[in-house]
C-alpha positions in Angstrom: -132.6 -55.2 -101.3 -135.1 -56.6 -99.3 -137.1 -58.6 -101.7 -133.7 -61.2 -101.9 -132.8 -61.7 -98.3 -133.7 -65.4 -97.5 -134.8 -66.6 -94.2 -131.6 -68.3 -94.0 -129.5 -65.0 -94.6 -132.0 -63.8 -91.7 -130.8 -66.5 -88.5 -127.3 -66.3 -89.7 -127.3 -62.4 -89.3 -128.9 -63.0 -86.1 -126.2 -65.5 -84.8 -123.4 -63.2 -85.8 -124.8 -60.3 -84.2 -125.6 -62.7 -81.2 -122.0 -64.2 -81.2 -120.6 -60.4 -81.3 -122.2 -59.7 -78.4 -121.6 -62.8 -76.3 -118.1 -62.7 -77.5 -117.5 -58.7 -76.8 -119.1 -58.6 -73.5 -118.4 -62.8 -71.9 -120.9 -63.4 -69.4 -120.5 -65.3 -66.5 -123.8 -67.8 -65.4 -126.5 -65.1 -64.5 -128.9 -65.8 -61.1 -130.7 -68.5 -60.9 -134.0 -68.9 -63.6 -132.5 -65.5 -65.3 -130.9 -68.2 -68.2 -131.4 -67.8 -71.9 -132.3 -71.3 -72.3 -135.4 -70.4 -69.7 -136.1 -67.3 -71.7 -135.9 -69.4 -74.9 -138.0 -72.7 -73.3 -141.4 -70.8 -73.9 -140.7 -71.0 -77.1 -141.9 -67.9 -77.9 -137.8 -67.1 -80.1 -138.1 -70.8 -81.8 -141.9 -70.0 -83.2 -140.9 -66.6 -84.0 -138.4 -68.2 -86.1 -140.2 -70.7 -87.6 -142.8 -68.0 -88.3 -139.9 -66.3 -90.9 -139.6 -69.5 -92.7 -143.3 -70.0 -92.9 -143.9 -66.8 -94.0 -140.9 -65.6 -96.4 -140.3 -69.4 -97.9 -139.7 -67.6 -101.6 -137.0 -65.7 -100.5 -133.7 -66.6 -102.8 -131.0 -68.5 -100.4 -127.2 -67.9 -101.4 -124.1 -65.6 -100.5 -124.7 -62.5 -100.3 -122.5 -58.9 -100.7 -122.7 -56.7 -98.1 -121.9 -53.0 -99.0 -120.5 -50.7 -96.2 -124.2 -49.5 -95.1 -125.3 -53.2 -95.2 -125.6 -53.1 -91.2 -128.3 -50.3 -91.6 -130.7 -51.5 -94.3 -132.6 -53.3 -92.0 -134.2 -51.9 -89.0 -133.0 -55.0 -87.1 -129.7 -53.4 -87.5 -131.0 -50.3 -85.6 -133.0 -52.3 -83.0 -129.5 -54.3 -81.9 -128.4 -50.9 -81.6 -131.0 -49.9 -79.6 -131.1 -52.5 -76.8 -127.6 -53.2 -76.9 -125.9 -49.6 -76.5 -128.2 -47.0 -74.5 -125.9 -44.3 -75.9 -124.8 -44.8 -79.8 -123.5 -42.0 -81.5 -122.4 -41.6 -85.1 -119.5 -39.3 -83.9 -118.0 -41.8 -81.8 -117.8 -44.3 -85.2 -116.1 -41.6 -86.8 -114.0 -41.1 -84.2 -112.8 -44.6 -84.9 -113.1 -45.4 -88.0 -110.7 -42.2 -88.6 -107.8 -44.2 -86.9 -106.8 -41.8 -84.3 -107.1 -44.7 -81.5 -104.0 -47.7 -82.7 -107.4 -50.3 -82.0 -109.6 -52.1 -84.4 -111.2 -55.5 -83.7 -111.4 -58.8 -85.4 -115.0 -58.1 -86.9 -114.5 -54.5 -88.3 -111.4 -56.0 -90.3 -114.0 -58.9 -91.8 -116.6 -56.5 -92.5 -117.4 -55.1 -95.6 -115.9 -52.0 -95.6 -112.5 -54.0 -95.5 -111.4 -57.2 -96.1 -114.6 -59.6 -95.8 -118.3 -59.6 -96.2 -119.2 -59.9 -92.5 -122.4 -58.3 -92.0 -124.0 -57.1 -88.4 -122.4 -55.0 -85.6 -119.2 -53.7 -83.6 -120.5 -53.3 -79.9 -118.1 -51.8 -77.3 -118.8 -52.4 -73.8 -117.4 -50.2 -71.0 -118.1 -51.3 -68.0 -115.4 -52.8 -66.1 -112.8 -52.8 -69.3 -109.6 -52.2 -66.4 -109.6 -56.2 -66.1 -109.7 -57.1 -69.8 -106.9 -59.2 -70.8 -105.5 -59.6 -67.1 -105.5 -61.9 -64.9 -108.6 -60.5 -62.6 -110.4 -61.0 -66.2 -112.7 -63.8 -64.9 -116.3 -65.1 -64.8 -116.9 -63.9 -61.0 -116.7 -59.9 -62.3 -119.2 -60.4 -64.5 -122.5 -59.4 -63.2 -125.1 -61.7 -63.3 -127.9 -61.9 -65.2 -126.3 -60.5 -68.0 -126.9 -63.1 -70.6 -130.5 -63.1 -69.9 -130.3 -59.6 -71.2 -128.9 -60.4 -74.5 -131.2 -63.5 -74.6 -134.4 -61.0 -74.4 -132.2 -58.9 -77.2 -131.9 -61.1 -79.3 -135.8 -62.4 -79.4 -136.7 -58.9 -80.0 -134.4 -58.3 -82.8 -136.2 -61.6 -84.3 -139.1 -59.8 -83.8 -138.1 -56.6 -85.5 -137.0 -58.9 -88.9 -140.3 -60.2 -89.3 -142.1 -56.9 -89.1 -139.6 -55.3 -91.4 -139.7 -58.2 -93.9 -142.8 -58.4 -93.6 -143.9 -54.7 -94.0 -140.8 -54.5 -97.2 -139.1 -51.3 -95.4 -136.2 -50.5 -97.0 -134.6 -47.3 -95.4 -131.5 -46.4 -97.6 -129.3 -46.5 -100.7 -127.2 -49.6 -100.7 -124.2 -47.5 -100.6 -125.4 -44.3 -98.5 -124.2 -43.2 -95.1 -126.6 -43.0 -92.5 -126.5 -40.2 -89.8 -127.6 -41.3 -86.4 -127.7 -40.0 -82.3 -129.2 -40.9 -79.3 -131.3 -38.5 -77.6 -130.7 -39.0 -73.9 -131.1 -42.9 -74.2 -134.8 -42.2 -75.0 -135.0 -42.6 -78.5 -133.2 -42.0 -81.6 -132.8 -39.9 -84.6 -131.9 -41.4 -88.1 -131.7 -39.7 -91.5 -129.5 -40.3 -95.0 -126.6 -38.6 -95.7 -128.4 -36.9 -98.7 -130.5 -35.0 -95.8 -127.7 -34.0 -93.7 -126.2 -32.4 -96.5 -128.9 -30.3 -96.4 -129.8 -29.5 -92.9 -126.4 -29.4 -92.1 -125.6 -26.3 -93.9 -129.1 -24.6 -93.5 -126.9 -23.0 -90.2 -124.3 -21.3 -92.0 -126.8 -20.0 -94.7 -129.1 -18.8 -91.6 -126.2 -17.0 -89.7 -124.7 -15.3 -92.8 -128.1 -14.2 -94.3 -129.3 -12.5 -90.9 -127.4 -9.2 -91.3 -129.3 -9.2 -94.9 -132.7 -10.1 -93.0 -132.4 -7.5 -90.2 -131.9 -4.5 -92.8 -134.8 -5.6 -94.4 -137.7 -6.3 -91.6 -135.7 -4.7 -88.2 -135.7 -0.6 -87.8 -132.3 1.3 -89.0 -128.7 0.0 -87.5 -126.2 2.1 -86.7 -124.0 -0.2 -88.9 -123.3 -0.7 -92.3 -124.3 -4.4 -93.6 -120.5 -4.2 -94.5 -119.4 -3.5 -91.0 -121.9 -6.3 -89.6 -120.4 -8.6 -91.5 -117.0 -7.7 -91.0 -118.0 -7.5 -86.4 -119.3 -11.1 -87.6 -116.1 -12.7 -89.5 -114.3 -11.3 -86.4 -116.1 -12.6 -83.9 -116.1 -16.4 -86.1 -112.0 -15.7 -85.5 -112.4 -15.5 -81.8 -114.7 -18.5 -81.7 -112.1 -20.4 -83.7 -109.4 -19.5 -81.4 -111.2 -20.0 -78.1 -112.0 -23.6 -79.8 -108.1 -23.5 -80.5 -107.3 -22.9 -77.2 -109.4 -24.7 -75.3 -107.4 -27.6 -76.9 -103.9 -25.9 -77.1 -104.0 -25.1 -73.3 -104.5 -28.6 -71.7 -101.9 -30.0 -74.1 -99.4 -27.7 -72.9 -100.2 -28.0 -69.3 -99.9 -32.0 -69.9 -96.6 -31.9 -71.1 -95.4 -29.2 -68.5 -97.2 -31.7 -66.4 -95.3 -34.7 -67.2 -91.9 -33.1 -67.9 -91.8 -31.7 -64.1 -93.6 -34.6 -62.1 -92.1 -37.7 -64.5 -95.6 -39.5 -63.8 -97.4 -40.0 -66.9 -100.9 -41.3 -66.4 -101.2 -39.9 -63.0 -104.8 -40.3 -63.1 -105.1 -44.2 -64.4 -107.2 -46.2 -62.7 -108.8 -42.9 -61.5 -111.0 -41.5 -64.2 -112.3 -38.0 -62.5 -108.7 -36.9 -62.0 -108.2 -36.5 -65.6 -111.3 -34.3 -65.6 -110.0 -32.4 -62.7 -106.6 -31.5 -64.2 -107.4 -30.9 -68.1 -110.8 -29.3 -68.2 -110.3 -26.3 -66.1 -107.3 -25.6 -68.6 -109.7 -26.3 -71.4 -112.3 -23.7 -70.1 -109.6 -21.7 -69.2 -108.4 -21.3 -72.4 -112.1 -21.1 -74.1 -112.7 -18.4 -72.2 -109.2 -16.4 -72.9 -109.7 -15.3 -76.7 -113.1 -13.4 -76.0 -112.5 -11.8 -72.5 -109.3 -10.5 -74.9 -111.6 -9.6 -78.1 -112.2 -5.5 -77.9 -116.1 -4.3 -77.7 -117.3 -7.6 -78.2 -121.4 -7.5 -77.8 -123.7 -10.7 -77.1 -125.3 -10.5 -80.6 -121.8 -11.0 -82.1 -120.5 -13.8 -80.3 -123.5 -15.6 -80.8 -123.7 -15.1 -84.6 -120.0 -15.5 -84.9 -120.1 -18.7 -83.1 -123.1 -19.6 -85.4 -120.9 -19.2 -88.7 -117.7 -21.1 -86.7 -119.7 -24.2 -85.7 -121.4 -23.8 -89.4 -117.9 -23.8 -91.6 -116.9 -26.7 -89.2 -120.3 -28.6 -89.9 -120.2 -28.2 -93.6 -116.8 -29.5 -93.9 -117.3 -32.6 -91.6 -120.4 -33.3 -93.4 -118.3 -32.6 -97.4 -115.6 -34.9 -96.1 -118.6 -37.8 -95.4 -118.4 -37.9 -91.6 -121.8 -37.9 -89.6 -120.5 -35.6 -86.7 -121.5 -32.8 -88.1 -125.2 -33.2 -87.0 -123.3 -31.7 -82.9 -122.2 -28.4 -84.5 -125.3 -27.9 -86.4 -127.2 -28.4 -83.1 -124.8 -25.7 -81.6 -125.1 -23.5 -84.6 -129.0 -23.7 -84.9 -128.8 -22.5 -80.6 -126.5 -19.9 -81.3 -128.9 -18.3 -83.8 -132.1 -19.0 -81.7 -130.4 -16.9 -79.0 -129.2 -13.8 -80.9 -133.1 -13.5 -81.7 -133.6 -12.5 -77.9 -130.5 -9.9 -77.8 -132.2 -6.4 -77.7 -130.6 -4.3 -80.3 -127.0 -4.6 -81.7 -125.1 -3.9 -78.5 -128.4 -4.9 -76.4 -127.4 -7.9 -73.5 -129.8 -11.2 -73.3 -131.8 -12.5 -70.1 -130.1 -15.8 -68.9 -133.7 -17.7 -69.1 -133.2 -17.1 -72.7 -130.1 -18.2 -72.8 -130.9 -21.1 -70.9 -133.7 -21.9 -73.1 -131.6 -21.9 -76.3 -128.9 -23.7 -74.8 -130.1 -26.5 -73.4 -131.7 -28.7 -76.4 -128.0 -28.3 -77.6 -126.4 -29.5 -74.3 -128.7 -32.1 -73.6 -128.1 -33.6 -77.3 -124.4 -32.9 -77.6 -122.8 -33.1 -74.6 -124.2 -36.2 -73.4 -122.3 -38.3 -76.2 -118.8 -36.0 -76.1 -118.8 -37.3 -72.4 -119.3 -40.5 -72.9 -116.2 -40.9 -75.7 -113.8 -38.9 -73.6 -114.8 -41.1 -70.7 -114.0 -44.1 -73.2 -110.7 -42.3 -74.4 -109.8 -41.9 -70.8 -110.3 -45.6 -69.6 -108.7 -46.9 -72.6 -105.5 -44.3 -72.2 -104.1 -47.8 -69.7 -103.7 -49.3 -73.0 -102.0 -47.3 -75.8 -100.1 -44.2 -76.0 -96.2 -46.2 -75.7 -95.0 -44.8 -79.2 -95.6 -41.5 -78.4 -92.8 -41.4 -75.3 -94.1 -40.6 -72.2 -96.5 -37.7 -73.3 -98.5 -39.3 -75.5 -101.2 -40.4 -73.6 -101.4 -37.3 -71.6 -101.2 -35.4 -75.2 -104.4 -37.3 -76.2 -106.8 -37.5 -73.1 -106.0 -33.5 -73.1 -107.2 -33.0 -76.4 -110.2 -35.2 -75.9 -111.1 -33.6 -73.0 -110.7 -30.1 -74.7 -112.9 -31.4 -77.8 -115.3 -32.4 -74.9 -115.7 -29.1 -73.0 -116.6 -27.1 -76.4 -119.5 -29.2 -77.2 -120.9 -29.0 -73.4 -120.4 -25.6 -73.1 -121.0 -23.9 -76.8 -121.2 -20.1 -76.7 -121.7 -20.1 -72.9 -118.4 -19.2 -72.5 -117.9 -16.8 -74.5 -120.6 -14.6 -73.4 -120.0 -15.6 -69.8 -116.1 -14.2 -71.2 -117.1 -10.9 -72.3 -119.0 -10.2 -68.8 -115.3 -9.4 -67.3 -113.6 -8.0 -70.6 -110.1 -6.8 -68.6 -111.1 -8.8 -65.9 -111.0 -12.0 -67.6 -107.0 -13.0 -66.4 -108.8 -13.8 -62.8 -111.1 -16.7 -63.5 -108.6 -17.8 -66.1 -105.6 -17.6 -63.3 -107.8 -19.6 -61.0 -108.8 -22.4 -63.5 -105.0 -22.8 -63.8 -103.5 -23.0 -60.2 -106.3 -24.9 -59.5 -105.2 -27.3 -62.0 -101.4 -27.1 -61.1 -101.9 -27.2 -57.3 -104.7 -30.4 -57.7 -102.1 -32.0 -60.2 -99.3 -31.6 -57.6 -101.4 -32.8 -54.9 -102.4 -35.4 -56.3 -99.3 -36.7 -57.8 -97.9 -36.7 -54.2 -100.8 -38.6 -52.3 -102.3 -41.2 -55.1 -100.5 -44.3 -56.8 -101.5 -44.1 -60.2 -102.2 -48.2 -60.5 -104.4 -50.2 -58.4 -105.2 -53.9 -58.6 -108.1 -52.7 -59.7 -106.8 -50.9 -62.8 -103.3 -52.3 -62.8 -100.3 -51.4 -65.8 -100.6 -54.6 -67.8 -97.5 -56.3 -68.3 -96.7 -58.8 -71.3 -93.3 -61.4 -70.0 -92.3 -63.9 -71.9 -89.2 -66.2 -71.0 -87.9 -66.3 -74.6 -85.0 -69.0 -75.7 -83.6 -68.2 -78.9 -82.8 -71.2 -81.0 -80.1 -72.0 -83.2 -80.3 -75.2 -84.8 -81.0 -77.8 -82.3 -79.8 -76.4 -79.4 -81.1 -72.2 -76.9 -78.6 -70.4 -77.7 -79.5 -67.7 -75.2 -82.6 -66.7 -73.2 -83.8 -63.5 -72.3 -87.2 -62.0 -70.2 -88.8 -59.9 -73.0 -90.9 -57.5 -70.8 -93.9 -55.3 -72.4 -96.1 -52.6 -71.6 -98.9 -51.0 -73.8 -98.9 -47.3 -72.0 -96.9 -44.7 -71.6 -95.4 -45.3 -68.1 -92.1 -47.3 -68.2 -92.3 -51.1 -67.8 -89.3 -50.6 -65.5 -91.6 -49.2 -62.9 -93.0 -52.6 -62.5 -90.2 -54.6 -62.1 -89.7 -56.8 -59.1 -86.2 -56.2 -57.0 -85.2 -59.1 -58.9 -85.3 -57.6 -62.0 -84.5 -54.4 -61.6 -80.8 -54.9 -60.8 -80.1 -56.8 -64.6 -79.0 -54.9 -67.3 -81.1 -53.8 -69.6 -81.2 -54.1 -73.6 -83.3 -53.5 -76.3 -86.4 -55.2 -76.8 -86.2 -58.3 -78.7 -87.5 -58.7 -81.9 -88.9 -62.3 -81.1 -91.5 -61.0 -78.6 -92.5 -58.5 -81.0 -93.0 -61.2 -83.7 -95.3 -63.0 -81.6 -97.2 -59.7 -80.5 -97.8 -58.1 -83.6 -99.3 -55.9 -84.6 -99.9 -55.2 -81.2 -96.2 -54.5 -80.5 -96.5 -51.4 -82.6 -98.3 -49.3 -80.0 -96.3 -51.3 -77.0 -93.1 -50.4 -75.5 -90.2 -53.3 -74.2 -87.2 -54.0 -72.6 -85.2 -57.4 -72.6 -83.2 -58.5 -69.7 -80.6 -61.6 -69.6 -82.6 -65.0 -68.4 -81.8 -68.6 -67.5 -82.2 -71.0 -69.8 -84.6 -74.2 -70.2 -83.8 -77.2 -68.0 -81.6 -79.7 -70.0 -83.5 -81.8 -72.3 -86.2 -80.2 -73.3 -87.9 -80.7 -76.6 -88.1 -77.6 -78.9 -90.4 -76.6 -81.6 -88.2 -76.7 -85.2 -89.1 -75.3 -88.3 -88.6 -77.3 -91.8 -88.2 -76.4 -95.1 -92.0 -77.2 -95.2 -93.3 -77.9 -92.4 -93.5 -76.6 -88.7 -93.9 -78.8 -86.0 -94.4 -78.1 -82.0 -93.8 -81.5 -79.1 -97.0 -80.5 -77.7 -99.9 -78.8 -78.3 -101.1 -75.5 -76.8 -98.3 -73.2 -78.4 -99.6 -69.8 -80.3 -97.1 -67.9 -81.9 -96.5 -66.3 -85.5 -94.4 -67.7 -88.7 -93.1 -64.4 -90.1 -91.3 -64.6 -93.7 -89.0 -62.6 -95.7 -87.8 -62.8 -98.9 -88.1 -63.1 -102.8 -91.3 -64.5 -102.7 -93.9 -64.7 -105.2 -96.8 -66.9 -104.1 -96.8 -69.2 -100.6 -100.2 -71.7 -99.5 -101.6 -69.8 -96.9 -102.9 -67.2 -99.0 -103.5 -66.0 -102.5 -103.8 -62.2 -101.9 -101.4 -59.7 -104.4 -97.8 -59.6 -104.1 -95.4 -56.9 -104.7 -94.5 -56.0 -107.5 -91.2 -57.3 -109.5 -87.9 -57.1 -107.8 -89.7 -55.9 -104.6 -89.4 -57.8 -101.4 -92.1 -59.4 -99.7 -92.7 -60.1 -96.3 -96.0 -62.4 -94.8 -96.9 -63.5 -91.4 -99.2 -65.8 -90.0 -100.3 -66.3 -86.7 -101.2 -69.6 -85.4 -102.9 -71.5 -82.8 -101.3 -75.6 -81.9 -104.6 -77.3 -80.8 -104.6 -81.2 -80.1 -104.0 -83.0 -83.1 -102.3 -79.9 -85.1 -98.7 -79.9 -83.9 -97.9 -79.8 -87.7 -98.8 -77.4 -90.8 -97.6 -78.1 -94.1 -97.1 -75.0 -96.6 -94.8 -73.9 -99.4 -93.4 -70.8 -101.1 -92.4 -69.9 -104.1 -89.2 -67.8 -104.4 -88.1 -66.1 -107.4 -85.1 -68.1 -109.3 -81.5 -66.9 -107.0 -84.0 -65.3 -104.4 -83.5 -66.1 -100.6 -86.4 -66.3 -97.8 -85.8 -66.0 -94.3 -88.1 -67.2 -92.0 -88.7 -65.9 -88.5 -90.8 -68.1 -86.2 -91.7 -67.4 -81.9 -94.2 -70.5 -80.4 -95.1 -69.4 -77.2 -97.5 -71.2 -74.3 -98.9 -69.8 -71.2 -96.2 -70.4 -68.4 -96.7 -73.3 -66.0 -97.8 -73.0 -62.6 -94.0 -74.7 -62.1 -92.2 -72.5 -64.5 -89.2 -69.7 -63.7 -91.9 -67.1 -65.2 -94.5 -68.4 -62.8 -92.6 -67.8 -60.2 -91.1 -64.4 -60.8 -94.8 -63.2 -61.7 -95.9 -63.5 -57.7 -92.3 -60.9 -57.2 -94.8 -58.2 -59.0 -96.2 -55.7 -57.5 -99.8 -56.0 -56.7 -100.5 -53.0 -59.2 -99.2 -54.8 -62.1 -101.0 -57.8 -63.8 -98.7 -59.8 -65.6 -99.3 -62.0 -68.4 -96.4 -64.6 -68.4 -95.2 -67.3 -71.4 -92.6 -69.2 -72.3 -91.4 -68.8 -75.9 -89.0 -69.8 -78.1 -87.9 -67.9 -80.9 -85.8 -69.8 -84.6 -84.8 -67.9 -87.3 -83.7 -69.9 -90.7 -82.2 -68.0 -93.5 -81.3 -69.5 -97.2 -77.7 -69.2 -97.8 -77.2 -66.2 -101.3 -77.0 -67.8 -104.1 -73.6 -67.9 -106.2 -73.3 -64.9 -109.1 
């Protein structure tokens, strides 16, 4: 694969991966003499680059397809990785990519596993992400020095491509899955998917041929290699239901939660709070199934866990996913430490335990903190179709999912230590959760101004013809907490309706994961010019306006796209979203409609509202806990008249 990339293929991977990172992380100007352009004025990135040209002139220059491992058949891919995010983890991709979280971004969608060729790299950034796409989202929060970083990124990715070219590494199949982790932000470790298919079971082979192995080389057991097995399989149950539970119980307790307090996300804005109400339910309910599990004995657990954590491994890694690398780790400790259990109801030393343990903990739990963390700071912005629960609902099964791979068979042979016993620590873990939840529910707004409820208004006039035939205030909110909570005095005393469909329009696809009200509004001042839509043509009076032209109809081609259309007799619909810049207050298009077909078309232009604006002035009535995000919009709808039979 290697032997065809050009130079030119080379600096255009570079700027993309460059421009991805700029654009996901917008720096503000770092401290003075810490600018790229002085890192880049020793020259030392422009002779690096003429260096490729020099040296690789033969390479063959054209478009290229990128298959869905394209980002890792170069090491350059890995060494963005490297510098750019301290803690990668393949388990947080598949996390993603499986579609739990309603988010995606605009590069994934180009990329080549769906609709483009876009090679290079997604990079999430976390710091700060409470003022993205508010108000307080400006340079001034941006800590300096912070393009200087990517500068010195970047010039040792060039680096890295010329070694690589240079040395003709190639590191997988075109098409093959690579595994990868982070070890503690020190280095990392990378192998195909062919190999993990491999090590990935050798755990579950291990912990079901050790009965086998101990009749063979250890002195006479009082049980049966039947019986062993069967202590085994049960003890795999327990594991499974203490993983169960451990998810089960938090998920509960958040909807108990909710139901009594009515205050969803009582822990936005405050991250730890989360922790302290869902993961003493979690450990609670870890601990539950084996405190409950009749003459269970250290060696048991441990290999029991072993085969759970290796059935779970083999089927993430059969169904392609990469995570399975955390419950091998846990598997392979499990087994490490039933070697130190004297005898077959013998106990084990905690140094041992410790010993076994912690390569596990130190490699697992470091990256299952850092996505529930992510889950938990993202919760501000998704979880409205799910009611009111749904955000609670998911941060507790995150932070469930979290506490098994930090803790591994800890708990259960911490569990087993008070057999009968057990209902104490587990009746503590939960009033501590219910009386800290209570507490805090009572003392502690949920929003700050630092990690406000965003708030999308738009001051939307519904045209008909030439003329508003109403206006409304179509009011938004991405999380599970009521956008009624924010609303001024003002507003609250209107009567409420549903959400309009023109906002949505203008939000989607957004609006699917968004919940809205619409309240009565005034209308424009007399005389001002509206946007109109033609038969072919759609025209704003100024520029600035963004919006979307949604159609409906019999079509069967139109000029903004050639992609498939439904099939015969089925209707289509097709939306665009545009932009009006200076100089294109006008597209042209056409469609094609089937012969006695009709086409409605749907069309919201909004702009950001002006300082002097009716939605300028109701945003200062907010509360200082919501950030509001204020347009004025206009939303036509035309519709052909049906045909005659």
């Amino acid at each position: 694969m290697l032997s065809s990339v050009s130079s030119i293929e080379v600096l255009q991977f570079l700027c993309k991966i460059f421009f991805c990172i700029v654009q996901n992380n917008r720096t503000a100007s770092p401290l003075p003499g810490t600018s790229p352009a002085d890192q880049f004025s020793e020259g030392r990135a422009l002779r690096l680059i003429k260096r490729l040209a020099n040296d690789f002139p033969h390479r063959q220059v054209g478009a290229k397809h990128y298959s869905d491992a394209s980002a890792f058949l170069l090491d350059e891919a890995r060494s963005v990785q490297r510098l750019a995010a301290k803690r990668q983890d393949l388990s947080v991709q598949d996390f993603f990519e499986a579609g739990i979280l309603p988010a995606d971004t605009d590069f994934r969608m180009m990329s080549a596993k769906y609709f483009g060729e876009l090679p290079g790299l997604d990079i999430a950034f976390l710091l700060d992400s409470g003022a993205y796409h508010m108000l307080a989202d400006v340079p001034e929060r941006i800590r300096p020095g912070t393009l200087q970083a990517m500068g010195e990124n970047v010039a040792e990715l060039i680096v890295d491509i010329g070694d690589n070219l240079k040395q003709g590494k190639d590191e997988v199949e075109g098409d093959e899955k690579l595994i990868f982790f982070d070890v503690l932000g020190l280095f990392m470790v990378t192998y195909p998917m062919r190999l993990a298919r491999i090590l990935h079971r050798t755990p579950l082979i291990l912990a079901l041929a050790l009965p086998l192995l101990s009749l063979a080389v250890g002195p006479k057991l009082q049980r049966t290699v039947l019986q062993q097995y069967l202590e085994q399989s049960k003890m795999a149950l327990v594991a499974f239901l203490s993983a169960a539970l451990a998810v089960i119980t938090p998920v509960l307790f958040s909807v108990a939660f909710v139901y009594v307090t009515g205050r969803p996300l009582a822990w936005v804005g405050h991250s730890a709070a989360a922790y302290a109400l869902y993961m003493p339910l979690a450990l609670a309910g870890a601990l539950l199934p084996y405190g409950l599990a009749p003459n269970a004995q250290p060696k048991w657990v441990l290999l029991g866990f072993a085969v759970h954590m290796g059935v779970l491994a083999e089927l993430l890694t059969t169904a392609g996913l990469g995570a399975g690398y955390a419950l091998t780790a846990w598997a392979l400790a499990a087994i490490f430490a039933s070697l130190f259990v004297s005898g077959e109801d013998g106990g084990v030393q905690l140094p041992w335990l410790v010993l076994a343990a912690a390569p596990a903990i130190l490699l697992v739990a470091p990256p299952a903190l850092m996505l529930s963390l992510h889950i938990v700071q993202k919760a501000s912005t998704s979880g409205a179709p799910f009611l009111q629960y749904g955000t609670d609902i998911s941060v507790a099964v995150v932070l469930g999912l979290s506490l098994i791979g930090c803790v591994g068979f800890l708990g259960g042979l911490f569990a087993i230590q008070f057999r009968a016993k057990i209902w104490v620590p587990v009746l503590m873990l939960c009033v501590f959760s219910a009386i800290f939840g209570v507490v805090w529910t009572q003392r502690v707004q949920p929003y700050t101004a630092e990690a406000p409820k965003k708030v999308y208004m738009y001051h939307m006039h519904h045209v008909n013809g030439r003329r508003v035939a109403s206006s409304t205030w179509d009011l938004a909110a991405i999380d599970s907490s009521p956008v009624s909570w924010a609303l001024p005095s003002s507003l609250a005393s209107l009567p409420v309706g549903e959400w309009n469909s023109g906002s949505q329009i203008v939000l989607y696809p957004v609006n699917k994961f968004m919940q809205g009200i619409s309240l009565p509004a005034p209308a424009p001042e007399p005389g001002t010019p509206l946007p109109r839509v033609d038969l072919i043509s759609l025209s704003f009076p100024s520029f600035g306006f963004y919006g979307a032209l949604n159609l409906t109809g019999d079509m069967t081609a139109w000029s903004f796209t050639n992609k498939t259309w439904p099939i015969e007799g089925a209707k289509a619909e097709r939306m665009v979203r545009f932009t009006g810049a200076k100089g294109s207050e006008t597209w042209r298009f056409w469609v094609d409609i089937r012969t006695g077909g009709q086409l409605a078309i749907d069309v919201v232009a909004a702009s950001i509202a002006k300082e002097a604006s009716e939605a300028a002035r109701l945003t200062a009535s907010f509360p200082a806990w919501a950030s509001v995000a204020a347009s004025e919009a206009y939303h036509m709808h035309w519709a052909s008249e049906p045909s005659e039979p």
